[in-house]
SEVODO-372798 format. One record per atom (N, C-alpha, C, CB): x negated, y negated, z. Coordinates in pm, whole numbers, plus 50000, padded with zeros to 5 digits. Each point is the difference from the previous one (the first is absolute). Glycine has a CB too. Layout:
BEGIN
XYZ/...
***
This chain:
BEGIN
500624984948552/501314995250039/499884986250064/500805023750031/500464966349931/499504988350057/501754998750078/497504987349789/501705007150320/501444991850104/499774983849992/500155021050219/501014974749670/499754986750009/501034989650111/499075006449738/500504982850265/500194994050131/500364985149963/498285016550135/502994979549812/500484989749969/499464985950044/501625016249987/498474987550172/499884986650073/498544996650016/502175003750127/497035004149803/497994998050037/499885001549846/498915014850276/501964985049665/499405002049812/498475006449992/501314974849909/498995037550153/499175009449968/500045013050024/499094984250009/500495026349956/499775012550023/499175011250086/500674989849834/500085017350279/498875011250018/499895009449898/500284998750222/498455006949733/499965015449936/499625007150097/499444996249783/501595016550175/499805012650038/499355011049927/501684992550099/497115011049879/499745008249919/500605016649968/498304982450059/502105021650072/500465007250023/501585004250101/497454998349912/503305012850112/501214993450022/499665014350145/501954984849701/498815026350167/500025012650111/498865010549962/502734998450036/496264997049885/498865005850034/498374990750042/501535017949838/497364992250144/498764992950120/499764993849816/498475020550316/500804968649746/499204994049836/498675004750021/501234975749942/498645023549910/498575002849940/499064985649989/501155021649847/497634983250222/499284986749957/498484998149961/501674993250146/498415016549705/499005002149959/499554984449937/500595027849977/498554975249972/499254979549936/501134993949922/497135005449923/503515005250012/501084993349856/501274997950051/499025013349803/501094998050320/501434990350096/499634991150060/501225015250057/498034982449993/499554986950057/500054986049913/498535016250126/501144988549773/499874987049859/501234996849988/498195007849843/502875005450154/501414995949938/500684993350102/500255018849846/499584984850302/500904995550097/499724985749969/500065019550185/498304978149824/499604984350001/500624988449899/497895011450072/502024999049790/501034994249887/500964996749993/499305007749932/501064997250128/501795005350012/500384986050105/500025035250003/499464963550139/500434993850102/499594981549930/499535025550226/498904973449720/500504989649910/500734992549876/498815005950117/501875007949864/500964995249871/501064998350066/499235011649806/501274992950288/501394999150050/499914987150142/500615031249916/498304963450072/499614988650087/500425009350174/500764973049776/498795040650216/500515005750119/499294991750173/500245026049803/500304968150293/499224996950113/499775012250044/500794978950057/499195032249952/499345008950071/500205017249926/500424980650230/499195023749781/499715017749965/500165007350174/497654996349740/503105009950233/500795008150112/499995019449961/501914973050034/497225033350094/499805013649940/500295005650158/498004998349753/502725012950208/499985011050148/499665010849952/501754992750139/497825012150031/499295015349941/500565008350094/497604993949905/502085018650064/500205008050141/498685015049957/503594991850068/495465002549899/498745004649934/498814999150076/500944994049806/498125019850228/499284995650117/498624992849942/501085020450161/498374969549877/499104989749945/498275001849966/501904987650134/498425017749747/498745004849976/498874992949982/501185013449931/497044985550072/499734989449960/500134993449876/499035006550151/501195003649744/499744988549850/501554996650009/497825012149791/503204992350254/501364990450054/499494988550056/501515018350064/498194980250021/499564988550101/499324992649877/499525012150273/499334988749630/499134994049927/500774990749916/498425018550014/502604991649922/501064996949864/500724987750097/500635028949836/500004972950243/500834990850109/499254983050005/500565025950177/497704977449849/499604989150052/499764992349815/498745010850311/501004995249603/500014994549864/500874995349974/498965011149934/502214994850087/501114994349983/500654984150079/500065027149950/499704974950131/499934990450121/499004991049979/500745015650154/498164984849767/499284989049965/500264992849865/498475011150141/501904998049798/500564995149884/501114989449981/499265020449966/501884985950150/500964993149990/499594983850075/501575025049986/497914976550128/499544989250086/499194989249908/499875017150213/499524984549686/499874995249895/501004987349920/498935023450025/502004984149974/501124991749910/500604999850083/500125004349793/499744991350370/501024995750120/501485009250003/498964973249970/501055039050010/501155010949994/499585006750077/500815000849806/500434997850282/499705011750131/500085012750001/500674986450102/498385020949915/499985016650004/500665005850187/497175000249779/504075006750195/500395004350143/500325012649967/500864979550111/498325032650017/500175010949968/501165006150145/497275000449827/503265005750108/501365009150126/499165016750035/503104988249842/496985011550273/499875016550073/501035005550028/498314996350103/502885011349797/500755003450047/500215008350126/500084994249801/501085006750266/499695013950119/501884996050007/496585000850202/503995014049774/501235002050079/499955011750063/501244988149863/497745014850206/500375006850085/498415005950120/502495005249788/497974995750378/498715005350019/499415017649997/500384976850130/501125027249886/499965017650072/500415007049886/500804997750259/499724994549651/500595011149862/499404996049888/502305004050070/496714992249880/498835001949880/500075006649948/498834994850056/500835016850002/499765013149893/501415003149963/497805011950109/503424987049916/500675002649971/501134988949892/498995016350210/500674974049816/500764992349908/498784990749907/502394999450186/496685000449873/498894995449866/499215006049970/500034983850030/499905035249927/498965008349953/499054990549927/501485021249982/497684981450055/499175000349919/499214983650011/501525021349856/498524970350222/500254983950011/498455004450079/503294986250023/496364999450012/499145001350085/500505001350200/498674986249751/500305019150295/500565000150169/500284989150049/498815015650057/501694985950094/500314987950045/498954990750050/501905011150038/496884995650041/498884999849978/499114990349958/500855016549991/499374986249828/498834998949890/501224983749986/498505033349839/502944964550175/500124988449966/500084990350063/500575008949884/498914997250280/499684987850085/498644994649987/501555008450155/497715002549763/498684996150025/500364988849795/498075030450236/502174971449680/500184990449912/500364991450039/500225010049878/500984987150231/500114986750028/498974995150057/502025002150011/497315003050101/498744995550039/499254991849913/500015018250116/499954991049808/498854997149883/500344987349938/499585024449938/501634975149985/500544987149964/499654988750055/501505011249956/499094987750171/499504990350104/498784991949979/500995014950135/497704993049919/498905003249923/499654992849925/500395016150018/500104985249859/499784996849850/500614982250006/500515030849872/500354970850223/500664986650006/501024998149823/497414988250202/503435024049854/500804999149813/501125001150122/498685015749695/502374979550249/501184994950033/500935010749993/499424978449930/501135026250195/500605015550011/501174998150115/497495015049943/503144997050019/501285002650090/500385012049981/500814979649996/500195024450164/500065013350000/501455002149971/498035004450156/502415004449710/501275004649977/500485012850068/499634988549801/501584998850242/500795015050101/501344997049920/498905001750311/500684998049514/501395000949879/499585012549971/500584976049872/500655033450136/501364999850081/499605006450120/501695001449812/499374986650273/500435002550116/500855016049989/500034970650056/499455038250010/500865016249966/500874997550089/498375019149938/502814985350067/501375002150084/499635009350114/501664997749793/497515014150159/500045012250059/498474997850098/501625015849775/497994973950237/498415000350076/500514989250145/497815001149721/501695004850364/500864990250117/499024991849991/501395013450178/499064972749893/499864986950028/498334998750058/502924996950053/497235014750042/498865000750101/498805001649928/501325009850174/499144999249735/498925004749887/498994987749902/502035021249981/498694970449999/499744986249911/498924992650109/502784996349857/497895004250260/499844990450092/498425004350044/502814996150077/497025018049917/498505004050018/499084992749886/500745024450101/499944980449774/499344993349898/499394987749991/501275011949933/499704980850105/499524985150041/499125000950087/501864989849968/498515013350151/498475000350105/498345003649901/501935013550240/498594998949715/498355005649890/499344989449976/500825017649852/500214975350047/499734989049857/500134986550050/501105014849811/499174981850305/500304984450008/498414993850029/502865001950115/496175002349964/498724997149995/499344997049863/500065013050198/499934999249702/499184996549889/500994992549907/498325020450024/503234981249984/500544997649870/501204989650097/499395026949793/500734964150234/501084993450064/501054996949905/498514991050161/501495009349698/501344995849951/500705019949958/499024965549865/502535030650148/500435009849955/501134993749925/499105016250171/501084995049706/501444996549918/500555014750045/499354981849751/502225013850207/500915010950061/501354998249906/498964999150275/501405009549740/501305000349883/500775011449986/498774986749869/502275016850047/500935012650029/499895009849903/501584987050103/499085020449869/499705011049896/500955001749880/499045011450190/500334987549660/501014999849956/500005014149960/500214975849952/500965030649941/500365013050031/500795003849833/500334996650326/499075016549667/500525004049856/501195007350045/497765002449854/503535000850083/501065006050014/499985008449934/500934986550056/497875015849858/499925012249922/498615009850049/501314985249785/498175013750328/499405007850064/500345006050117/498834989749892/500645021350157/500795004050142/499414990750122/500315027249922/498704970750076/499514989850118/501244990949961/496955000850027/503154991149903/501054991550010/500705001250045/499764995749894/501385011950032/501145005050083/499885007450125/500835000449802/498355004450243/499645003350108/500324986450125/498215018349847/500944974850125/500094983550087/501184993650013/498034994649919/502485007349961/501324994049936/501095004150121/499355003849708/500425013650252/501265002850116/499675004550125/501335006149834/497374991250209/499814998750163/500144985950047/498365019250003/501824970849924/499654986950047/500574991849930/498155005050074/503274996049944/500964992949899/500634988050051/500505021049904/498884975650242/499814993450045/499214984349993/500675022750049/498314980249894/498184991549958/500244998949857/497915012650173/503174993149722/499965000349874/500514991449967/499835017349979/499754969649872/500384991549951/499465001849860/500314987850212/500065003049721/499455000249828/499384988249997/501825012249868/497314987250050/498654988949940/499825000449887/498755001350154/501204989749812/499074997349856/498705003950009/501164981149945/498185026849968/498335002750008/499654993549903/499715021150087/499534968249973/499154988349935/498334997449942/501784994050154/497995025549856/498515001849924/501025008649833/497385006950299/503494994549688/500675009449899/500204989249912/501195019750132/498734982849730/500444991149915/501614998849999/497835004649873/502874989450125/501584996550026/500665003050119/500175003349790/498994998150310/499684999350179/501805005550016/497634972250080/502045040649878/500775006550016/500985004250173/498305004149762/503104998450245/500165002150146/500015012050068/501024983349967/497935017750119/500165015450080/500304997750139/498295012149861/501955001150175/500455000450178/498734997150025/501915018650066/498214978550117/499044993350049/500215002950136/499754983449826/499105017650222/500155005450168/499284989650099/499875027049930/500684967750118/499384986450109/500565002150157/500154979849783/498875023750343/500435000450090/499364984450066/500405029249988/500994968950026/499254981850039/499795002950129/501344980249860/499635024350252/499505003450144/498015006150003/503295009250055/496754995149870/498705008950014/498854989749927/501335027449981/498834969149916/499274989949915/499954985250104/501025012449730/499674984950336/499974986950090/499045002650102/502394993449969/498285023150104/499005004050142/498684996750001/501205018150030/498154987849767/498594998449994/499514988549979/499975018549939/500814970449960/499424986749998/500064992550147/500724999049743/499535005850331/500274995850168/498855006050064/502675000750015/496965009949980/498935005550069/498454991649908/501735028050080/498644973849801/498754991449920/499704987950055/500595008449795/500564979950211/499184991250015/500124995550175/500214993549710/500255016750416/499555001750110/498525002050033/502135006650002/497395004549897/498735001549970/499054991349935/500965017550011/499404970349996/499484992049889/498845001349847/500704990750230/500785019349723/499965001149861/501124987649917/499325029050054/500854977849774/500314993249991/501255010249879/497724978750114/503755018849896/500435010649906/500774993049907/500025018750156/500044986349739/501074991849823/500855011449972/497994984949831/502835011950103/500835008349931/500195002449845/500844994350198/498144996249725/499624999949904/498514999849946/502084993250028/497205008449853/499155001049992/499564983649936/500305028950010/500774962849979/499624988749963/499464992350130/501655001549798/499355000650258/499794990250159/498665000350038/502205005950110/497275003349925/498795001850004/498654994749910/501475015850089/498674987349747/499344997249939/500154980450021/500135028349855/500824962950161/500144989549954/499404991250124/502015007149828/498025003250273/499814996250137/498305000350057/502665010450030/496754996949857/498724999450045/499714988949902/499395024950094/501034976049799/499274987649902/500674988650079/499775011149724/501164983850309/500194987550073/498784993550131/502665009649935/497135007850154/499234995750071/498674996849939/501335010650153/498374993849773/498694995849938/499714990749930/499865016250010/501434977449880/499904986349964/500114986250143/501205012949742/499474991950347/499554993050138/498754998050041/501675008150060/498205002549991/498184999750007/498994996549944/500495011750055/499514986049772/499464992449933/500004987349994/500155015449931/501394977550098/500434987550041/499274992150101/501935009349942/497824999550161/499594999350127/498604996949923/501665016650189/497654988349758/498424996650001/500564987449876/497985029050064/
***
């Protein structure tokens, strides 16, 4: 999947959207293919997968590969939530195992951030706000964003009519004809945390571009600089 970007005439790829990617040798080839045919500046992947080593291996191949043809590899640790895991992400990795990936990331020196997309309606403020404390040491950037919502599932409508309040419609802009769905955005709550982030001197986006465009700027600086 690609998010293209008018004003930088270029592309992130997404290899993956709402599931974990595969990154055996021949996904690796294709992503690489793929991101130079579409002149992509960067390859963008989240996980919520606990980090195994030949994960970690596939990651750093990948990451060398791309660093290669100057395309930035940035990986996301998702986390929405600290106390309800088992219950709204069976089966995901712990909370745990994805502080210790971000760690790891770090580490590796691969270019990472912690997703708190979607912001849940139903998880208090306080809750996020721990999160940040966890993750702001190893992982200082965070993206954050709202939830969008099927009207043809019961979670949906569920949200829909507890929180009809936070509900708006969007265009979804990974869908081919970025179709419009409801949408759940608590800006009071989404502000509290980009406020506590960069009190903490972190650093928080609301997109996944901002970020990506924001590290390559700083780094074509820094090159300037030498």
């Amino acid at each position: 999947m690609l998010a293209g970007f008018e004003d930088r005439k270029a592309d992130i790829l997404y290899p993956s959207c709402d599931t974990e990617v595969g990154l055996d040798t021949h996904r690796i080839k294709a992503i690489t293919d793929l991101a130079v045919t579409t002149n992509a500046i960067a390859v963008s992947i989240s996980t919520k997968r606990k980090l195994s080593a030949n994960f970690m291996t596939r990651l750093l191949e990948l990451n060398k590969r791309l660093s290669g043809l100057d395309i930035l590899l940035k990986v996301s640790v998702s986390v929405s939530t600290k106390y309800q895991i088992n219950d709204i992400e069976k089966g995901a990795a712990s909370y745990a195992d994805r502080l210790q990936m971000a760690t790891t990331l770090r580490s590796h020196e691969i270019a990472s951030s912690l997703n708190l997309k979607p912001v849940l309606p139903f998880i208090p403020v306080s809750e996020y706000l721990e999160i940040v404390d966890d993750f702001i040491n190893v992982c200082p950037s965070f993206m954050l964003g709202g939830l969008y919502l099927s009207e043809d599932s019961l979670f949906g409508q569920s949200i829909i009519s507890d929180y009809p309040n936070l509900i708006s419609e969007k265009p979804v802009d990974w869908i081919p004809g970025k179709p419009i769905w409801k949408f759940c955005y608590d800006k009071d709550k989404i502000n509290s945390i980009l406020k506590h982030i960069s009190s903490h001197g972190g650093y928080g986006y609301l997109s996944d571009k901002d970020f990506i465009l924001n590290i390559l700027d700083n780094r074509q600086d820094v090159s300037h600089a030498h």
